[in-house]
N, C-alpha and C positions, 0 to 999 in steps of 0.2 A: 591665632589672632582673631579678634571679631569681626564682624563682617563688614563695618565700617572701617575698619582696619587703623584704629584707634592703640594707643597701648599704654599702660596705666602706671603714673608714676607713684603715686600715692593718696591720701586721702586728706580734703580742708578740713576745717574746725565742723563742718557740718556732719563729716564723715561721711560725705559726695567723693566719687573719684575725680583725681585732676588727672587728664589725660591729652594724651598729646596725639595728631594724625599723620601716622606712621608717612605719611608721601609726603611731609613736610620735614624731616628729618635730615633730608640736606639743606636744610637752611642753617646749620651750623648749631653748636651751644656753648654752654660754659657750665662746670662744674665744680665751685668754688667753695673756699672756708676753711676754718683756720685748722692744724693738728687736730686730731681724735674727735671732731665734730660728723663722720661718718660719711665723707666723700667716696672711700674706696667701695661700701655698701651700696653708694647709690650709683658707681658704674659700672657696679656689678649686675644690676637691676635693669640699666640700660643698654649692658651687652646682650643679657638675656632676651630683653623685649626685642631687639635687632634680630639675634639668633631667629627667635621664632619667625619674625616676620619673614625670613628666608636672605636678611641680608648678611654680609658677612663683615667681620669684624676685626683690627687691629688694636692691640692697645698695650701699653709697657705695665708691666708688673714690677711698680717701683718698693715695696714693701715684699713681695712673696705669697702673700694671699689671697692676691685674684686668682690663682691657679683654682683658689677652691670654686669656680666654674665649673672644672674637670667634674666636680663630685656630688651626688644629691646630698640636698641639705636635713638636717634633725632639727628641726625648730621646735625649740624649747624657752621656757620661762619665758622673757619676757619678747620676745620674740615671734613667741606662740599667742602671746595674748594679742599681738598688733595684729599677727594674721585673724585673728577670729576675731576681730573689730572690724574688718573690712571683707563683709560675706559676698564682696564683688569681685573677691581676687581669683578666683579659681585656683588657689595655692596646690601646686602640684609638686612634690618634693624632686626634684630630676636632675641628673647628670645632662651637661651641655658640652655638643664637641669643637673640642681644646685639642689646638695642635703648639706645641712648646717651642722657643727661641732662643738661641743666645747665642750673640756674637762669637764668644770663646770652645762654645759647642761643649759646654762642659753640662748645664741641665736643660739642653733643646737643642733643636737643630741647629748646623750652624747658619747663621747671616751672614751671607756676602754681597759686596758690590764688587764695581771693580773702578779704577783711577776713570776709566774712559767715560764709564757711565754716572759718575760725579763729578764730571767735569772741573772745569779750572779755579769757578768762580765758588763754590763751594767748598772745594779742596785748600784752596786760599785764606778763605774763613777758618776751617778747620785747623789747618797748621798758624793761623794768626798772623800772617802778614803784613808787612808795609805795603802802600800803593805800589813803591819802585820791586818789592820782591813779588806784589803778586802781577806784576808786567811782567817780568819775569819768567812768571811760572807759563802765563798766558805766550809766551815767545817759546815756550818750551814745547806747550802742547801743539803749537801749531805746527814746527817741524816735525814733531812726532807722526805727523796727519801726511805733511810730504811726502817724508821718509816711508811711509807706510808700516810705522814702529807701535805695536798694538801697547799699551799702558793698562796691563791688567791691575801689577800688583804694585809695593811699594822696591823692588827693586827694582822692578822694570823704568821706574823714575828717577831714580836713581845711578842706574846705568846712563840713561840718556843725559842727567847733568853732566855725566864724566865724557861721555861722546862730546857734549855741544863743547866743554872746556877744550877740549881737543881739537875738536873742529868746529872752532866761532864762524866759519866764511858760510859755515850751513845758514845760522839766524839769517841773514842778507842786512836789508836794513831794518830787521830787529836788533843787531849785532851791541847795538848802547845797552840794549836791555836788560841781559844776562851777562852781568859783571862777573871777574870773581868771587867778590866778597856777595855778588844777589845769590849766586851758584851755591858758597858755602855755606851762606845763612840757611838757604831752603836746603841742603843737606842736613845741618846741623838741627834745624827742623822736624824732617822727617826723622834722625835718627830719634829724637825726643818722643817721636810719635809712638816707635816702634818699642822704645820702654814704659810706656802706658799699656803696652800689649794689643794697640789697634788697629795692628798688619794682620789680627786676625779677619778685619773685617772687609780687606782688597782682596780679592780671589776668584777663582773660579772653583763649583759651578757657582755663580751668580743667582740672585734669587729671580726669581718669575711670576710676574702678575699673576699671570691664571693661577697660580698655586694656592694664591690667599683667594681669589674671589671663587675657586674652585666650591660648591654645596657640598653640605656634608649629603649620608644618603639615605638620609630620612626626609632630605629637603631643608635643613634648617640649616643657616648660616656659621658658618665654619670662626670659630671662635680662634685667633692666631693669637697667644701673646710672647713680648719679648721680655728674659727676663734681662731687667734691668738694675736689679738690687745694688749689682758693686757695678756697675756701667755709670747712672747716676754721680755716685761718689769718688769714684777712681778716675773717669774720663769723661766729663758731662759734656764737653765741647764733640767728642764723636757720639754721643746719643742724642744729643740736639742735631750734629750735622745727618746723621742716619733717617731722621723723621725727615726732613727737608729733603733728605734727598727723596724718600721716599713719596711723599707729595709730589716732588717734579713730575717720577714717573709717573705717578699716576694721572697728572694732570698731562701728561704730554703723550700716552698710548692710549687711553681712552676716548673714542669715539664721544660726539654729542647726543645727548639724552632728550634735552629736553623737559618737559614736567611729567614724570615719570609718577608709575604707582607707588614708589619704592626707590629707595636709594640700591645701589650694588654694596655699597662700603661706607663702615662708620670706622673714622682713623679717633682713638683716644690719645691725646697726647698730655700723658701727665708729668709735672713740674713742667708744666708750660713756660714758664718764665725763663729758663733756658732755651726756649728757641731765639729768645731777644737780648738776650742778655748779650753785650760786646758785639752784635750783628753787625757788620757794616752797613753803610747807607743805602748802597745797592741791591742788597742782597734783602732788606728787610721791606723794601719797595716792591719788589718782585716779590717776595713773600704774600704783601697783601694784596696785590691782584691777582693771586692764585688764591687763597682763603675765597675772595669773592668771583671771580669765575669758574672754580673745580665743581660747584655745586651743580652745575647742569650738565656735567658728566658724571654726576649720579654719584659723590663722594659727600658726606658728612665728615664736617671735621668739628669734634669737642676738644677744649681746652679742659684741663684739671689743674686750678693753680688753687694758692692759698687766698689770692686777694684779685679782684677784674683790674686793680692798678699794674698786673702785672703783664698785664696787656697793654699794645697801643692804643690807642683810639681808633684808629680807620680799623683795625680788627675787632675789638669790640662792638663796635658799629654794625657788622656784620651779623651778629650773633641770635640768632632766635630763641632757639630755649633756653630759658636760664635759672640754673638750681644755684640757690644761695646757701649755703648752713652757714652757721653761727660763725662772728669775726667778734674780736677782742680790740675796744678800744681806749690804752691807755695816756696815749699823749698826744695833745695838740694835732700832730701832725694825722694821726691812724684816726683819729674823729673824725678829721679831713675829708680825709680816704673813705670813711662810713659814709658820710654824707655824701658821697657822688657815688657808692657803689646803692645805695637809697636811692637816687636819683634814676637809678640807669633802669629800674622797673614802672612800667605803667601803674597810676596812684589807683588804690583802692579806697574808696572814703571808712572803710569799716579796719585799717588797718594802719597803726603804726609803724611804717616800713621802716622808719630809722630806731624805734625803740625797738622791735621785734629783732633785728639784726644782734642785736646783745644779750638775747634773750632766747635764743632756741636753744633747745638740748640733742643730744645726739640721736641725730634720725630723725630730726626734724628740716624744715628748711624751706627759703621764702622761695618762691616756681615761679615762674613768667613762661607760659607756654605763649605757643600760637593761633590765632583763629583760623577759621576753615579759607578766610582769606588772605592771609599769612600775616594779617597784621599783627601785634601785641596786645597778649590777653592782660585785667587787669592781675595783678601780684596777687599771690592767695599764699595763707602759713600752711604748708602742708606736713605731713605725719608719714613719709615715704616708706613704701611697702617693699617687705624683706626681699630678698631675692629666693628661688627658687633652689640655686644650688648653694653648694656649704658656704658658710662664714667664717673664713679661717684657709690656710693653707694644705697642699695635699703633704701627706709623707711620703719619703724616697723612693718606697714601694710601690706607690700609688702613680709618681709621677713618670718611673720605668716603665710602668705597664701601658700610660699615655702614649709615652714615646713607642713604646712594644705595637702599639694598634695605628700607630700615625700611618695615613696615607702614603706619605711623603717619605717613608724609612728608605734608604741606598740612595734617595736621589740627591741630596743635599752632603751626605756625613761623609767624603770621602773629596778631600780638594783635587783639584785637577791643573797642573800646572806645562801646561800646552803652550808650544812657540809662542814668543812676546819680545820685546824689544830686549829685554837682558840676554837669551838666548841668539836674538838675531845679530846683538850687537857683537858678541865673544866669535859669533862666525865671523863677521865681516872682520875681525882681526884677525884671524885664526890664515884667514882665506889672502888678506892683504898683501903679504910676501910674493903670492902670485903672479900678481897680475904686472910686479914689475918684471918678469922674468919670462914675459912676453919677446918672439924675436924682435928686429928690431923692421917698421915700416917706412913706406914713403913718407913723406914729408903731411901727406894728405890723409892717410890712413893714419897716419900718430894722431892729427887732428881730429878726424874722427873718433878714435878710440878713445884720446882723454875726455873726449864730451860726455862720452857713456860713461867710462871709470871712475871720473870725478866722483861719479855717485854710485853706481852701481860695477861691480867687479868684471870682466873680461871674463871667455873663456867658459865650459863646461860648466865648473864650478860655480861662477858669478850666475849663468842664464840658471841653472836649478833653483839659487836662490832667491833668484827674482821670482822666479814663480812660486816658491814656497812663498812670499812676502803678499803676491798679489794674492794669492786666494785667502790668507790671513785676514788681510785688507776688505776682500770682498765680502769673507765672512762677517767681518765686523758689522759692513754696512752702514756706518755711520760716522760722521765726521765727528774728529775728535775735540774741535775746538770752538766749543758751545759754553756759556755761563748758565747759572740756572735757569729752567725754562726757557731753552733757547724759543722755542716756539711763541714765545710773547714777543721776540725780537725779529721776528719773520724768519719764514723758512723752517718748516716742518724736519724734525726729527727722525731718522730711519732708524732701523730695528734691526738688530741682527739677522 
């Protein structure tokens, strides 16, 4: 990076660079425009320029060929000519380090959370809820917190709806709330979930912040992507809910920053429009006070959609850099649309932003950076500079050998499925028979005993498992019955 610590997105009509100041990069962006107008080139360029700068990077590989990060690039024909149009690039052909992702664990490592750490209020969204089943689900999680019943995976919640039908006197006076029919919906739910294939993604081990913000060791920012290709298509409601969760945490472990030299993390979230799309009211509120608070904990977050209408407004509003390519406007309504995504740039008097918008070619694209005082620069057509590594996808070969050098190989690719409520609960049946086969006490000692066994079992047996339960519990460290960013609703978040 230069020593103003600037990084270059491309070049205006003058064939000046437009560049952007690397310590304003958590002011958020947007990276928009319609099919084949060369979005995925220009985040790829922005990964890179992160990389370098030493920060580190998250983003979904919705197409397959961001991987080609992984690989130095061959710039050729016309590609070669852009670079030698702009003798301010220092074009250096290089491999950038890529570590691979995938929920299924079939081409990356696998991606886990677990029920506990996505909490209720997302989890609700994710399975698609009524308000009365995700009261519900929330009367669930909260006995699960009592009980000291860890909620790693989807059977561990599973188990507990068959506990709670069994034993409603648990809820108290939650007891309206989890019906049978709220109980067999969110079964019937979950089983839905589990033929999408997205029980791969509750589990332990669980993924870990340090892991992404971890440098690579040359110093330069650790490139993570997930692949997304059939996640998108086959389950877009668990790759929308997975980014969200993923913002919580990081908006809820990360320390304040402040106005830093540097961001730690640029999150890419492409088909953005899926994080809003059927959002509930609640959940898309809290969404956008985290967009606008995560920044001073050193996160950037880019949107990648086809049009800025695919955004709300108060997230929009948020947005500093903004790369436009080319939109298509055929009817009434998408002219609309043109004319307030025109509007959403600072005017340049040497530039028609609303005819220019219909008029770029690929690799081209209208820029609204930032000035040194974060306000908005004016709009400039710019000509954005290739990226450094390939254009195009890696081969299988290529992508094995990623995974072959990955940091992170044994710590991730092997699940781990350690005591949790499914397991706790099959004891406490197993064990149940016992505790009536206690002799028989006084009048005063029955009374004391049923106070303990109501909940917890009598006897050798019963004390082992309480203690197994509490050190489970204490491991956890955390309460279980938090919506998203409990931390915006007071009361700070513990960590395992």
């Amino acid at each position: 990076m230069p020593e103003s610590q600037q990084f270059v997105i491309g070049a205006n009509l003058e064939g000046q660079p437009v560049t952007q100041d690397i310590r304003l990069a958590n002011r958020h962006g947007l990276v928009a425009g319609a099919t084949g107008t060369g979005k995925t080139v220009t985040l790829q360029r922005l990964a890179e320029a992160f990389s370098d700068a030493g920060i580190a990077v998250f983003a979904a590989d919705i197409k397959g060929d961001l991987c080609g990060l992984g690989a130095a690039g061959e710039p050729q024909g016309k590609i070669a000519e852009r670079i030698a149009g702009m003798p301010f690039l220092n074009h250096t052909p290089q491999a950038y380090p890529v570590t691979l992702w995938d929920i299924h664990g079939q081409s990356g490592h696998p991606l886990r959370t677990t029920l506990t750490e996505m909490g209720p209020l997302l989890l609700g969204s994710l399975l698609e809820l009524t308000d009365s089943q995700q009261s519900a689900l929330y009367a669930a999680f909260k006995v699960a917190d009592q009980e000291g019943l860890l909620l790693l995976d989807i059977k561990d919640l599973k188990a507990l709806l068959n506990h709670l039908r069994d034993n409603p006197q648990l809820l108290g006076e939650d007891s309206s709330l989890l019906t049978t029919g709220s109980s067999q919906a969110l079964q019937r739910r979950l089983a839905i979930l589990e033929q999408q294939g997205a029980e791969a993604l509750f589990g332990e081990p669980a993924l870990q912040l340090e892991d992404i913000l971890q440098p690579a060791r040359d110093g330069r920012g650790r490139i993570h992507l997930l692949d997304a290709s059939r996640l998108v298509h086959e389950a877009p409601k668990v790759y929308a809910t997975f980014l969200l969760w993923l913002l919580a945490e990081l908006f809820e472990q990360l320390p304040e920053r402040g106005d830093a030299d540097k961001p730690l993390l640029a999150l890419f979230f492409d088909e953005a429009h899926l994080l809003f799309a059927d959002t509930p009211k609640a959940l898309q509120e809290r969404l956008e006070q985290v967009v606008r608070l995560i920044r001073s904990k050193g996160v950037g977050v880019y949107f990648v959609t086809q049009s800025p209408g695919d955004l709300p407004d108060d997230v929009l509003a948020q947005l500093g850099l903004r790369i436009q390519h080319g939109l298509r406007a055929f009817t009434a309504k998408e002219q609309k649309s043109l004319r307030a995504v025109a509007d959403g740039f600072r005017p340049n008097p040497d530039i028609d932003t609303l005819a220019v918008l219909t008029e770029l070619g690929i690799g081209e694209a209208l820029v609204g950076t930032l000035q040194a005082k974060g306000t908005p620069a004016m709009v400039q057509r710019v000509l954005v500079a290739p990226p450094q590594s390939r254009i195009g996808p890696l081969s299988e070969g290529e992508r094995a050998s990623l995974m072959a050098q990955s940091p992170l190989v044994g710590r991730y690719d092997k699940p781990v499925d350690r005591e949790s409520a499914y397991e706790m609960l099959i004891a406490r049946k197993i064990a149940a028979p016992e505790a009536t086969e206690v002799p028989e006490k006084s009048a005063k000692e029955q009374d004391s005993f049923s106070d303990m066994a109501g909940e917890w079992l009598g006897g050798v047996a019963g004390q082992a498992m309480k203690s197994a339960v509490r050190q489970a519990a204490n491991q956890l460290g955390r309460q279980l019955v938090r919506g998203l960013m409990g931390s915006l609703l007071g009361g700070a978040k513990k960590r395992r």
